[in-house]
Biotite code that builds the C-alpha atoms (Angstrom):
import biotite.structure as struc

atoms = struc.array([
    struc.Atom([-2.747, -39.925, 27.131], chain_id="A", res_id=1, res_name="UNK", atom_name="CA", element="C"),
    struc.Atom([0.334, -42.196, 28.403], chain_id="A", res_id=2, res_name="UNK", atom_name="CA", element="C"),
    struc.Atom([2.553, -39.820, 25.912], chain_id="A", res_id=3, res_name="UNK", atom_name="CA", element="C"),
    struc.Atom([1.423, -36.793, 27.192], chain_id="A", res_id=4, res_name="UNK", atom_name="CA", element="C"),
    struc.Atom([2.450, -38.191, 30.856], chain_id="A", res_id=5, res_name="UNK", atom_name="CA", element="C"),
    struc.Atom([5.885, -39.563, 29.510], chain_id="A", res_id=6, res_name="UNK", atom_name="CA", element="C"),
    struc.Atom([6.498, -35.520, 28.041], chain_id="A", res_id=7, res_name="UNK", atom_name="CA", element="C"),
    struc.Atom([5.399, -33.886, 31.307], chain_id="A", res_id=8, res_name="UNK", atom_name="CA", element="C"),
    struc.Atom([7.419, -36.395, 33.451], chain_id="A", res_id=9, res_name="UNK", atom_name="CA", element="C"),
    struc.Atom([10.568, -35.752, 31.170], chain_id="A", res_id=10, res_name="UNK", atom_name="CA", element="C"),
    struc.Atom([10.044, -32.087, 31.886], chain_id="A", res_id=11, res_name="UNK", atom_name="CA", element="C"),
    struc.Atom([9.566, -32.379, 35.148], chain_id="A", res_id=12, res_name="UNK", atom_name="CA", element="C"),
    struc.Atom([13.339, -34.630, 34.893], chain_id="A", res_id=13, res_name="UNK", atom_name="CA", element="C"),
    struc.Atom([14.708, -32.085, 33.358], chain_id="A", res_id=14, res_name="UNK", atom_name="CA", element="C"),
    struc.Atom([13.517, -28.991, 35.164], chain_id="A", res_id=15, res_name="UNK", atom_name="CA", element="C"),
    struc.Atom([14.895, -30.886, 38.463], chain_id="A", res_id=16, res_name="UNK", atom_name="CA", element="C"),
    struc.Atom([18.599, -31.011, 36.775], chain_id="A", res_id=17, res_name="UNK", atom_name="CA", element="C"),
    struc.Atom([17.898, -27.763, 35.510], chain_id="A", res_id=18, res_name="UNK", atom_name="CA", element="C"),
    struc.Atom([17.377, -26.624, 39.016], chain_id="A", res_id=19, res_name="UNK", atom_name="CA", element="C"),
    struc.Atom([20.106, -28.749, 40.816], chain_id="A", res_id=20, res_name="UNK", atom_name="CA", element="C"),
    struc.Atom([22.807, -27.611, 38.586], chain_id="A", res_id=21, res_name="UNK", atom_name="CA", element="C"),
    struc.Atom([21.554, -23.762, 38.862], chain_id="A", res_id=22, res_name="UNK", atom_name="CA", element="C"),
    struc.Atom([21.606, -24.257, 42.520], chain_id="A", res_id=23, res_name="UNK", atom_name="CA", element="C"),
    struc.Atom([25.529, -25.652, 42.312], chain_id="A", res_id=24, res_name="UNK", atom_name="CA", element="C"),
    struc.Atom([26.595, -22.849, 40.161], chain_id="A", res_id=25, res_name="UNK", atom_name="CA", element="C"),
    struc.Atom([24.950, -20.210, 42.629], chain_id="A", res_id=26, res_name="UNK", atom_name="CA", element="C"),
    struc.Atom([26.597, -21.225, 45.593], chain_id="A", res_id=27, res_name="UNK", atom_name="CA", element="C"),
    struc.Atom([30.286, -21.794, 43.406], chain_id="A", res_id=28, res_name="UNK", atom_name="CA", element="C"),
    struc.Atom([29.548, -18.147, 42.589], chain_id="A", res_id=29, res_name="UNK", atom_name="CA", element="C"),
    struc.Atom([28.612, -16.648, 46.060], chain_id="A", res_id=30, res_name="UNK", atom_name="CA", element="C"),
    struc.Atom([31.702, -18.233, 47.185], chain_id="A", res_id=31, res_name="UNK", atom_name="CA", element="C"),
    struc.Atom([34.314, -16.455, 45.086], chain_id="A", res_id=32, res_name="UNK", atom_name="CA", element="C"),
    struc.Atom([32.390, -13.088, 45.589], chain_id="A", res_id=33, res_name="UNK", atom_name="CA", element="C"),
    struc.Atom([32.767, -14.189, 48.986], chain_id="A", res_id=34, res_name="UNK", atom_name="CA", element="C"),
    struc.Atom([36.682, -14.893, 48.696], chain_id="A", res_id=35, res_name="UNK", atom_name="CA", element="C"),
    struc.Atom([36.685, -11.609, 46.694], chain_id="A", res_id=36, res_name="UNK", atom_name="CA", element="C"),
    struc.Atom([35.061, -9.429, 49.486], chain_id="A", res_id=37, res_name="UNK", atom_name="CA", element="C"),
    struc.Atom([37.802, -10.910, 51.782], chain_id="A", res_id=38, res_name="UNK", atom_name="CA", element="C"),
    struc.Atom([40.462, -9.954, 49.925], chain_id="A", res_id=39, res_name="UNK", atom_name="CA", element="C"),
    struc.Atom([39.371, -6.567, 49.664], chain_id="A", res_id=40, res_name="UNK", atom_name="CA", element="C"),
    struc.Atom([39.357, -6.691, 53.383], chain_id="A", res_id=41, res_name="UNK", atom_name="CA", element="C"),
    struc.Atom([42.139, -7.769, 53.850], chain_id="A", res_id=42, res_name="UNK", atom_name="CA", element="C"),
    struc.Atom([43.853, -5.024, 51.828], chain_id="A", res_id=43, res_name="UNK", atom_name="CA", element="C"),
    struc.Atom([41.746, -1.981, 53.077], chain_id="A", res_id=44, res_name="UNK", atom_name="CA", element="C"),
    struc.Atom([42.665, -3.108, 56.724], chain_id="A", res_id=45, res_name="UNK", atom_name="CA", element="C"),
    struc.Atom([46.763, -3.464, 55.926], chain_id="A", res_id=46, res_name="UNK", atom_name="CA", element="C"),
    struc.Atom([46.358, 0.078, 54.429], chain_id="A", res_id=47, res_name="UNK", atom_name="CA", element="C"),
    struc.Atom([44.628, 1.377, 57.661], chain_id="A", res_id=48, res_name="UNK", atom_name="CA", element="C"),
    struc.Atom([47.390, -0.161, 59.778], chain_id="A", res_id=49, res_name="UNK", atom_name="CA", element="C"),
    struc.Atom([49.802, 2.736, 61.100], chain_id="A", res_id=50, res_name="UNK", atom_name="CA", element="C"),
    struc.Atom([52.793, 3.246, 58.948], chain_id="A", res_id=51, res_name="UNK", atom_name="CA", element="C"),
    struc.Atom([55.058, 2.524, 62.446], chain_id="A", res_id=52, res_name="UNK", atom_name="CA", element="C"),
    struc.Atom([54.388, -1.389, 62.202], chain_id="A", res_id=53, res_name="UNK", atom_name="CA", element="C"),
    struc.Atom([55.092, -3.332, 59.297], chain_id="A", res_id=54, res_name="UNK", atom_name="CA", element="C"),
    struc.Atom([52.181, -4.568, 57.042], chain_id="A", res_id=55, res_name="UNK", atom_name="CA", element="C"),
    struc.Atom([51.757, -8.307, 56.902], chain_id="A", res_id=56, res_name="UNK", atom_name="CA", element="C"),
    struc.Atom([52.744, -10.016, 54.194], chain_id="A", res_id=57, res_name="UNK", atom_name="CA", element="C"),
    struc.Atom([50.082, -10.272, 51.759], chain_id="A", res_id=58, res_name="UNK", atom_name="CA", element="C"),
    struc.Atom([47.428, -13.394, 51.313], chain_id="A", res_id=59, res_name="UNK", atom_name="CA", element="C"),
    struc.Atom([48.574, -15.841, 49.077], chain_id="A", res_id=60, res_name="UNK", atom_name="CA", element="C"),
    struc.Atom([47.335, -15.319, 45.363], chain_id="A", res_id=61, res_name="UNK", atom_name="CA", element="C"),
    struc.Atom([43.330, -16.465, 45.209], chain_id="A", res_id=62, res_name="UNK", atom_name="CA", element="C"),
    struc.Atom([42.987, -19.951, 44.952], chain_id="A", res_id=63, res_name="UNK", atom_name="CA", element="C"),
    struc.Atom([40.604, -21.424, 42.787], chain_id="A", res_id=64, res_name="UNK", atom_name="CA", element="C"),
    struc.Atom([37.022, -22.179, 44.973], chain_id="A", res_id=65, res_name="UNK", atom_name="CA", element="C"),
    struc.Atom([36.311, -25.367, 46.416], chain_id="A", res_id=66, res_name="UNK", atom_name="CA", element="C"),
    struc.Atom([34.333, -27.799, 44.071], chain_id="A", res_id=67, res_name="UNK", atom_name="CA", element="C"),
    struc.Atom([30.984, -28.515, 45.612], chain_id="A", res_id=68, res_name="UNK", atom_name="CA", element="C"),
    struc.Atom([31.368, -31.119, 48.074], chain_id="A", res_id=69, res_name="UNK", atom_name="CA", element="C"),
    struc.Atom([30.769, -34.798, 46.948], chain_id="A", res_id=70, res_name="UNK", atom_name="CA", element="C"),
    struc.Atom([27.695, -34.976, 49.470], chain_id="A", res_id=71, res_name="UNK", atom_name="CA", element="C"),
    struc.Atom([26.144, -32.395, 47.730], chain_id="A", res_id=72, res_name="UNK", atom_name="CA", element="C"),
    struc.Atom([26.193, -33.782, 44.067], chain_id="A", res_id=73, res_name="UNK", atom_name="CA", element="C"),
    struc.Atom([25.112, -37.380, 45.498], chain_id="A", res_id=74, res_name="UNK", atom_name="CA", element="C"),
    struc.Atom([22.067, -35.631, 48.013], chain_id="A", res_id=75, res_name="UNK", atom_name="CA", element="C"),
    struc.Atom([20.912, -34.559, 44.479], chain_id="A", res_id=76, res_name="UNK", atom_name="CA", element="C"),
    struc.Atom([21.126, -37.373, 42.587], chain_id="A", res_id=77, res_name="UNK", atom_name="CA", element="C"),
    struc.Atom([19.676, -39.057, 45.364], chain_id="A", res_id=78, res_name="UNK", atom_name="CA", element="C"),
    struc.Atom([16.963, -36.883, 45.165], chain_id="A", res_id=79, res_name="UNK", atom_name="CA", element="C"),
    struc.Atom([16.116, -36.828, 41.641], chain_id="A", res_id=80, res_name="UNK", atom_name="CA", element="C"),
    struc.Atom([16.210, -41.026, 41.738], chain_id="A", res_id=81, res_name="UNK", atom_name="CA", element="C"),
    struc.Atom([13.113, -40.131, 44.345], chain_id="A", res_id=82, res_name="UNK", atom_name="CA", element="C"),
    struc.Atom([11.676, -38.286, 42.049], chain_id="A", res_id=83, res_name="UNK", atom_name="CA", element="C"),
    struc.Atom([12.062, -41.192, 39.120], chain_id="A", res_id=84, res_name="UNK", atom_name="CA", element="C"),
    struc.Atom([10.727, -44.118, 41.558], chain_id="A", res_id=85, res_name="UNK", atom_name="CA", element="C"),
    struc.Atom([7.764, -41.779, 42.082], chain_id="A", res_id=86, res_name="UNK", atom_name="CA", element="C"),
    struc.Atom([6.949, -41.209, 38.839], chain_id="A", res_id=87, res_name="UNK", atom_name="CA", element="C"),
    struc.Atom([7.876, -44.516, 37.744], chain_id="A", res_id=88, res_name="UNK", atom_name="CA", element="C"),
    struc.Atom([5.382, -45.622, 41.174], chain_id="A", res_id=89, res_name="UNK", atom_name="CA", element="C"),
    struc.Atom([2.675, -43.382, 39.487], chain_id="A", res_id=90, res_name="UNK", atom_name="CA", element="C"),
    struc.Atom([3.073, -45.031, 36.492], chain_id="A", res_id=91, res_name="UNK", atom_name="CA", element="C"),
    struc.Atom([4.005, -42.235, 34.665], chain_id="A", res_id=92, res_name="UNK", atom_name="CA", element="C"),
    struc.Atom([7.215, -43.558, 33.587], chain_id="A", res_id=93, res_name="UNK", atom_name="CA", element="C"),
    struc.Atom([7.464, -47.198, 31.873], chain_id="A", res_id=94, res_name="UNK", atom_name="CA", element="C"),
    struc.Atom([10.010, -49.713, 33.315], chain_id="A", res_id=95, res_name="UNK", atom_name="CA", element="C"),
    struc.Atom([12.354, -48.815, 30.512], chain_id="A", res_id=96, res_name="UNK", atom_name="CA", element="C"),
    struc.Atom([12.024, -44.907, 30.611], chain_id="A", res_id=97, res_name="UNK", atom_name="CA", element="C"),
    struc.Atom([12.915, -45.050, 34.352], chain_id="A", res_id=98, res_name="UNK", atom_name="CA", element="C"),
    struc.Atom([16.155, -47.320, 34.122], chain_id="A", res_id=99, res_name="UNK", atom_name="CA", element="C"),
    struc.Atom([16.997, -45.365, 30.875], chain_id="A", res_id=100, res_name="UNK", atom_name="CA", element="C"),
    struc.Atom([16.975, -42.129, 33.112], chain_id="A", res_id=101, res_name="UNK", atom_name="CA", element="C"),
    struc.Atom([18.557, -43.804, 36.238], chain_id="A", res_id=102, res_name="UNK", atom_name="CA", element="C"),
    struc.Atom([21.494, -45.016, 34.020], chain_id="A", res_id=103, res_name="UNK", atom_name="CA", element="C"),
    struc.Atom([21.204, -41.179, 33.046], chain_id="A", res_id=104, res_name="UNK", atom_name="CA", element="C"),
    struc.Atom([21.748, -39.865, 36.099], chain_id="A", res_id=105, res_name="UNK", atom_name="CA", element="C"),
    struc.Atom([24.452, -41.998, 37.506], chain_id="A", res_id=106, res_name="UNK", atom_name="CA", element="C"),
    struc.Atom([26.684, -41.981, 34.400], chain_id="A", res_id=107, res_name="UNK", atom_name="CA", element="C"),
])
């Protein structure tokens, strides 16, 4: 039975960095359609402009999106070391499993 326990609490490990780094890639992706749908903007409204003033210059060549903010990737670590102690509390994890997956994590 305690090796059934250690394989569900392994999945569960995994599905939660599974999930975290989903999450990361989603929002890295909504921002450049984002940056993408302002661009377009940008251009449809300099072509509506009347011909009598002269356009703007245009915006700068896209620069690459923001990498997810340092406080994000530690709020999730810090969450999925919650998730460890808990199992580890339940005693679903061994001593050794949980600093194995801790070391893990913060490497």
């Amino acid at each position: 039975m305690p090796g059934l326990l250690r394989g569900v609490a392994r999945t569960a490990v995994v599905a939660g960095t599974a999930t975290a780094v989903s999450n990361r890639v989603s929002r890295r992706q909504t921002g450049r359609w984002a940056q993408q749908d302002y661009e377009q903007q940008q251009q449809q409204q300099q072509y509506a402009q009347p011909q009598q003033q002269p356009a703007p210059p245009p915006p700068p060549a896209s620069a690459p999106a923001p990498a997810p903010a340092a406080g994000d990737d530690m709020t999730n670590k810090i969450d999925q070391l919650k998730q460890l102690a808990d199992l580890k509390t339940q005693g679903v994890l061994t001593d050794e499993e949980f600093e194995a997956q801790k070391r893990r994590l913060l490497s």
